[in-house]
N, C-alpha and C positions, 0 to 999 in steps of 0.2 A: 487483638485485631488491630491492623495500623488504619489509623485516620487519614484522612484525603488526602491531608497535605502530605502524609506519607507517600502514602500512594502515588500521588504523583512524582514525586522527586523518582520510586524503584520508576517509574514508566519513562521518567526523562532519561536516566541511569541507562537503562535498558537498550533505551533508542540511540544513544550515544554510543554505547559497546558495539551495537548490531550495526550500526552505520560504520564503523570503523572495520570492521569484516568484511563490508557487500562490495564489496570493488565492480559488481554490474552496477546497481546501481549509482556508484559514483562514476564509472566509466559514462551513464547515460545521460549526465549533468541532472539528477534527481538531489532535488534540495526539499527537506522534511520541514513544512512549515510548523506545525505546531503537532502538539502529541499529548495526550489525554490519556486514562488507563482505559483500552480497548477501541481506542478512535486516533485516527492520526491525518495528518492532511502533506499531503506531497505533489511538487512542481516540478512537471519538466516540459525544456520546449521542443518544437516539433525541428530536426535538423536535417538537414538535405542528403544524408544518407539513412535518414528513415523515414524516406519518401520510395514509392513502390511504382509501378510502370502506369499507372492512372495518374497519377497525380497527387497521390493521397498518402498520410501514412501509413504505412504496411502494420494492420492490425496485432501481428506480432509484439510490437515496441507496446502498443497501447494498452494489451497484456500485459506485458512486462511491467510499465507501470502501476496498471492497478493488482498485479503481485506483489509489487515491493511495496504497496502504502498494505495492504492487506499481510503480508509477513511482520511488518514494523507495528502492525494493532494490535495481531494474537501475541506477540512477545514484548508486549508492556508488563507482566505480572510476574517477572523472575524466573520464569518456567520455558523451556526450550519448545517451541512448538513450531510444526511444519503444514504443511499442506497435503490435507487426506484426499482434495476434488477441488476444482474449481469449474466455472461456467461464465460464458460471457456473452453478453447481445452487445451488437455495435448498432447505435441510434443515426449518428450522424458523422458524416467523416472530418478528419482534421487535417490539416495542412500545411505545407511549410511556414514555419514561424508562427504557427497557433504557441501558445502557452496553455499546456493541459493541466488541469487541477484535479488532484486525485485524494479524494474523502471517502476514508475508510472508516466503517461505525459497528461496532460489536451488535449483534442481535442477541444472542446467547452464548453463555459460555457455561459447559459444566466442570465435573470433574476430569474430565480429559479430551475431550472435544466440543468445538465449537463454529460458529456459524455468523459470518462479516459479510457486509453489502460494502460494494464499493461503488462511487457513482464518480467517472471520469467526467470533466467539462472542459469548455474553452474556459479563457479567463472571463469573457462574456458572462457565461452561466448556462450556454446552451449546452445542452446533453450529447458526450460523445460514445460511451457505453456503459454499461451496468455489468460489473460483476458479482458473484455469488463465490465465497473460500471458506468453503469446510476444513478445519484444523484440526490438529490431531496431537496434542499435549504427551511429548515422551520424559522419561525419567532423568532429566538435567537439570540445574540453572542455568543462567545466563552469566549471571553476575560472579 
C-alpha cells in the first residue's frame, strides 16, 4: 500500500496529465490551486463574457467551474473517472470581476463510484453555490 507522501506525488502526477488535456478549463483561465488525494482547490475569475442579461454570471460557467475542481478530485488516484450525476444550488450571485474559489472534498469513495461536495465562493468567503458530483470509476489509468 503506498504511503501519503506517495500518494500524493500519483494526485499531483494526475492533476498535472489531466490539466494538460482540459483545454475548457484552460480556455476558462481556471488555475488549480492546490491538490490533495480526493480534494482539490481551483480559481477562476468572473470575465465579461460570462456575464448574462442581469448582470450576473451566467450560472453555467459556475458549473463548469465547480465541474472541473470536482473532475480534478475524483481523478487524483491513477484511475480514469467521469461523472455519473451532478447537482447544484446557487446561494449567492457573482459578478464581474469576482475571483471564484472552487473547493472540491471527497465524501466517499468506493470501489467504483464516488461522492464530492464542492463549495464555490468569492475570494471573500462568501458562498456562491454548492455542488454535489457522483463519480463513476471505469476501466483505465491516467497515468
Amino acid at each position: 500500500m503506498a504511503d501519503s507522501h506517495e500518494k500524493q506525488k500519483i494526485a499531483e502526477e494526475c492533476a498535472r496529465v489531466l490539466g494538460e488535456r482540459d483545454a475548457a478549463t484552460a480556455h476558462l483561465g481556471m488555475e488549480l490551486v492546490s491538490v490533495t488525494p480526493g480534494n482539490v482547490v481551483i480559481t477562476m475569475t468572473v470575465k465579461d463574457y460570462m456575464v448574462q442579461g442581469h448582470g450576473n454570471c451566467h450560472g453555467g460557467y459556475i458549473f463548469t467551474l465547480a465541474d472541473s475542481a470536482f473532475a480534478f478530485a475524483c481523478n487524483t488516484y491513477n484511475a480514469v473517472t467521469v461523472a455519473q450525476g451532478c447537482s447544484i444550488e446557487y446561494m449567492k450571485p457573482a459578478i464581474l470581476g469576482d475571483a471564484l474559489v472552487a473547493k472540491a472534498s471527497e465524501v466517499s469513495r468506493g470501489k467504483r463510484t464516488g461522492v464530492y461536495d464542492v463549495r464555490i465562493e468569492r475570494s471573500d468567503g462568501e458562498l456562491v453555490a454548492l455542488m454535489r458530483g457522483k463519480s463513476y470509476q471505469v476501466n483505465a489509468t491516467l497515468l
